[in-house]
N, C-alpha and C positions, 0 to 999 in steps of 0.2 A: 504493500500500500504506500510505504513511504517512494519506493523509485517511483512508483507511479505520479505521486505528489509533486516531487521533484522535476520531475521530466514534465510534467504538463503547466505547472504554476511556479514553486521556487527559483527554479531555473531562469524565468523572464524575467524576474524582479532584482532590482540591485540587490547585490552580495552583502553589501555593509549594513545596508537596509533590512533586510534578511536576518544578518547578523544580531545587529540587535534587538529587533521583534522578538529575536530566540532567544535572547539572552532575558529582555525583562517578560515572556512569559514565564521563560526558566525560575526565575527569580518568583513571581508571585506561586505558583504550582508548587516551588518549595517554602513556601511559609503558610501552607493550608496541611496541615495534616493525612487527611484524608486521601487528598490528590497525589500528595507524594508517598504514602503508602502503596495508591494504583501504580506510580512510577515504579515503585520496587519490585514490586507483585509480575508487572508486563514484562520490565526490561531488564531489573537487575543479572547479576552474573549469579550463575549458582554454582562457583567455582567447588570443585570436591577433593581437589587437593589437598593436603596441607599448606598452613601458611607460610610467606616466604619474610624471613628476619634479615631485616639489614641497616646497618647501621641502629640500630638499638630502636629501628620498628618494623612493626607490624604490618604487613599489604595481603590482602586476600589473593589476589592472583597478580600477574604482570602487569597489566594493563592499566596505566594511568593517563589523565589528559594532559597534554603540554602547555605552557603558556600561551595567551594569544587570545583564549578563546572566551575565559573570564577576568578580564584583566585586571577589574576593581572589586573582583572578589562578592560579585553581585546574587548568583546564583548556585552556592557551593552544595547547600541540603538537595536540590533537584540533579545536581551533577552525582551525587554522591548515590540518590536513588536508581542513577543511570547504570549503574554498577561499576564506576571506574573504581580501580584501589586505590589511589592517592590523585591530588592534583593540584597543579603549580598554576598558581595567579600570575597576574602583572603579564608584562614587563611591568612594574611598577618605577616610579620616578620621584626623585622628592620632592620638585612641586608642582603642580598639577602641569600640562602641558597638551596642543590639541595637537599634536603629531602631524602628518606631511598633507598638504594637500590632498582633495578627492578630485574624479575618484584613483581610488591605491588598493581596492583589490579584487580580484578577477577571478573568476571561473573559466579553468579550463578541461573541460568534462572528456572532451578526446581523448585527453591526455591523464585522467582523473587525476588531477591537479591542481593546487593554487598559485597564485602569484600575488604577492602583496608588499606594499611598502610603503606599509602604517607609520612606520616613525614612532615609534612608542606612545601613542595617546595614552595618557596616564589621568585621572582623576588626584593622581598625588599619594603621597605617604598616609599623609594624615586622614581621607578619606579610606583608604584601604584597612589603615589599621583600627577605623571605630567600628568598621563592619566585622573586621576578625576578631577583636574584644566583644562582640556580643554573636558571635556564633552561637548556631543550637542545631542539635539536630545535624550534625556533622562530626563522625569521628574519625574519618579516613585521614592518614599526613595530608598536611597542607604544605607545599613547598612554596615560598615565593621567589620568584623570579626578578633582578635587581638589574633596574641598567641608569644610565647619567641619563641629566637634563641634555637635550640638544645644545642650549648654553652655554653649556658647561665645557671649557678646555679642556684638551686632553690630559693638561700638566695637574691638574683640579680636579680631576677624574676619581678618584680614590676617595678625595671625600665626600663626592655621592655616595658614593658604596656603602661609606663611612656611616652617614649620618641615615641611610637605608635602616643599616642596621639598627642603630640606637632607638628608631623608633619602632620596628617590627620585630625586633629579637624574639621579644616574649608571645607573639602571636605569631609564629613558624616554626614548624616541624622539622622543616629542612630547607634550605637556602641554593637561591642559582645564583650564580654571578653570568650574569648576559654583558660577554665581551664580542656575540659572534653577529649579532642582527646587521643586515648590511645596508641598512635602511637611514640609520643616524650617522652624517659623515663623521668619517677616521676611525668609529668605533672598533673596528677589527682590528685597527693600529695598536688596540690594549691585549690582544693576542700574544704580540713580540716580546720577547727578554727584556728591551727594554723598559718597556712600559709594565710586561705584569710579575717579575720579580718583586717586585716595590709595591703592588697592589696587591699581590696574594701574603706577603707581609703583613701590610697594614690589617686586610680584611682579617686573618687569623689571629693576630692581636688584640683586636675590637673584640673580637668571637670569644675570649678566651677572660678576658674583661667583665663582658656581659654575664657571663656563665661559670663566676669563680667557684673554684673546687669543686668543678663537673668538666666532664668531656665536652667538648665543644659539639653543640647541634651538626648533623651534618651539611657540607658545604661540598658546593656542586660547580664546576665550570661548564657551560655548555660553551661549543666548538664551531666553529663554521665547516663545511664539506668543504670548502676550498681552499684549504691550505696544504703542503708541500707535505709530503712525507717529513721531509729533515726541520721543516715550523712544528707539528705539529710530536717529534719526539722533542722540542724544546719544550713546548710545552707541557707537555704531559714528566719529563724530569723536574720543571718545575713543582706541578701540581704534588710530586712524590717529597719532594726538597720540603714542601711548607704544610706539608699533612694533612692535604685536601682530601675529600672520602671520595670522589671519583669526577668523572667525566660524565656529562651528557651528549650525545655523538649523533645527530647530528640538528644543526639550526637549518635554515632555507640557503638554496645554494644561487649562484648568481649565473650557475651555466645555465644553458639551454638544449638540453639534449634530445635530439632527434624529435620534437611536439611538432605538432599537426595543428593546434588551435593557432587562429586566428590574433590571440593573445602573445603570444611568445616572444611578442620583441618588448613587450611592455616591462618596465625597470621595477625590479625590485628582487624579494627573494622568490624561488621558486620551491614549494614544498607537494607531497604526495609521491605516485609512482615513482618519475623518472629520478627520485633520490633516494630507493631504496637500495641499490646496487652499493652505492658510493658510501653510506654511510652504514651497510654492514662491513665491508671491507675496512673502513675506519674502527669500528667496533674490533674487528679481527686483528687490524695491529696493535690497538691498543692493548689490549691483553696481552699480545706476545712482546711486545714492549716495554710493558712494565711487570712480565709474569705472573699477570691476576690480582697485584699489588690494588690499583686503584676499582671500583666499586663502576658498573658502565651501567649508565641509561640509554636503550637504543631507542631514535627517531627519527625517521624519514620513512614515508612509503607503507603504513601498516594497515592493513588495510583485512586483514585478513587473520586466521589463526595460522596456515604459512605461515605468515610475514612476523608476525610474532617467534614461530620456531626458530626460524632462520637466525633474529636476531638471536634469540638465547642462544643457539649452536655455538654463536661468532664468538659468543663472552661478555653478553648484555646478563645484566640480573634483573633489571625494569625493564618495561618499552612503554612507550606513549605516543600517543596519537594527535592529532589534530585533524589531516587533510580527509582521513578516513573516516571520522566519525562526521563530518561533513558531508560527506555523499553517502556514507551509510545510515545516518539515522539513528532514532533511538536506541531502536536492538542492537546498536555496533557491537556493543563491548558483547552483551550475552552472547552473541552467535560465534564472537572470534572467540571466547573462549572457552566455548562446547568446543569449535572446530579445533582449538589447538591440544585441549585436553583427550578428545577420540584420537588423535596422532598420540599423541601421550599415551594412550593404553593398547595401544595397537604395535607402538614400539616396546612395551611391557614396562613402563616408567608408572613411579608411584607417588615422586615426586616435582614440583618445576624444578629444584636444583640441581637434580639429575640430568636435565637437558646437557649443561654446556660439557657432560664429559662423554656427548655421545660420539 
């Protein structure tokens, strides 16, 4: 019912448009009870696993949502009845800001595909964090996702992150640092040795400040797909140097590989299919890289309970989604993870962290 939906009405109508319709239904359907009980009831995952522990939590099965899609943290109770196991807000920014010009993002269905370049529209710190101070009805982690004001110099950069922190700390599960969006100029410049030696510093000092005589929450770099083999083991010795818990692998890529829509020359990131390839392979080195050392979230292209295996195979312990549950619909998560858990018992696995030593 839902491709049918899609293919004859959503599909005409702007994307962003769209977007947020979904987002403040979302939003009201989780603050009635009843309706978001129906949510759980239709769509949730009825994952039969056991659960998977990392970093000192808890997630029912793999499947989380990526940032992007709730970025002010508006409809976390109806996301959660969706059956994702954790999900990451933001990009959030410290003060509010209305990101790049419309329109910045596109449907490209050929290709089952997006293309966007939002700019980080942020509502701000401080609106983010009085909606997560009065959370209910929500126990999955909540990760937030951290990136600078447009603003903001690059040399200035660290104390976005900084004061991110200070105000979000105690309302986050777990933490991204978003150095990969290729939408805010130079951002990816905080990628290099130069720039985030001195920023993954700083951020672990804050972390450790905030959280005396405890383990530091975990803290997450997410990666662009397009960087160098020899960038991206800078990186990741870095992230092993200042005790970072992993890598998220991958953000929106800036190539264009082989699409067919009509869209393809339009500027921004490109996320779904045509980035699955690229960011399991990222996934695969980074493991053999750093020897299993760092903790991987795979993203790009998931679409499916495949695409879910896959990653796990490469040496992801999470995957999340975005482009997928976009063209998939509410039932995304529940069906990708029947399909991945019947490859599960059919390869005689009993649990997901059995995958990566298949």
């Amino acid at each position: 019912m839902y491709n049918t939906l899609y293919a004859q009405v959503l599909s005409r109508i702007d994307p962003e448009a769209i977007h947020h319709f979904s987002v403040q239904m979302l939003g009201v359907a989780g603050r009635i009870p009843p309706t978001r009980a129906l949510l759980n009831s239709l769509f949730s995952a009825r994952a039969l696993f056991p659960k998977i522990e990392v970093g000192g939590l808890s997630f029912a099965h793999p499947l989380g949502l990526a940032g992007g899609f709730d970025k002010d943290g508006r409809c976390l109770p109806a996301l959660q009845a969706l059956g994702f196991s954790f999900i990451e807000v933001g990009t959030v920014t410290p003060q509010p800001q209305p990101g790049n010009p419309q329109p910045r993002l596109f449907r490209l269905p050929e290709d089952h595909a997006l293309i966007n370049r939002m700019g980080f529209p942020s509502g701000g710190m401080v609106t983010l964090g009085e909606r997560l101070k009065r959370r209910s009805a929500v126990d999955v982690p909540i990760f937030i996702s951290l990136g600078k004001n447009k603003a903001t110099e690059l040399q200035q950069a660290a104390q976005d992150y900084l004061t991110l922190l200070d105000h979000l700390y105690a309302y986050g599960d777990a933490f991204v640092i978003n150095i990969s969006s290729p939408n805010t100029p130079d951002l990816r410049k905080l990628q290099t040795r130069d720039y985030l030696a001195s920023l993954l510093e700083q951020v672990m000092t804050k972390m450790r400040e905030l959280g005396p005589g405890q383990a530091p929450k975990p803290l997450f770099v997410k990666i662009a797909p397009d960087l160098s083999w020899a960038e991206i083991n800078d990186l990741l010795d870095l992230a092993l140097q200042f005790g970072i818990m992993g890598i998220i692998a991958t953000n929106t890529t800036l190539e264009r590989p082989n699409l067919s829509s009509p869209y393809q020359s339009e500027t921004g990131g490109l996320s779904g299919q045509p980035l699955r390839q690229r960011s399991t392979e990222i996934i695969r080195h980074i493991r053999q890289h750093t020897e299993g050392k760092l903790v991987i979230i795979g993203a790009g292209g998931i679409f499916t309970g495949a695409d879910i295996l896959e990653k796990l195979e490469a040496g992801a312990s999470l995957v999340q989604a975005y482009t997928g549950f976009i063209y998939k619909g509410p039932a995304f998560v529940r069906q990708a993870i029947s399909q991945l858990e019947n490859r599960m018992r059919q390869a005689g696995l009993s649990r997901y962290q059995e995958i990566g030593r298949l």
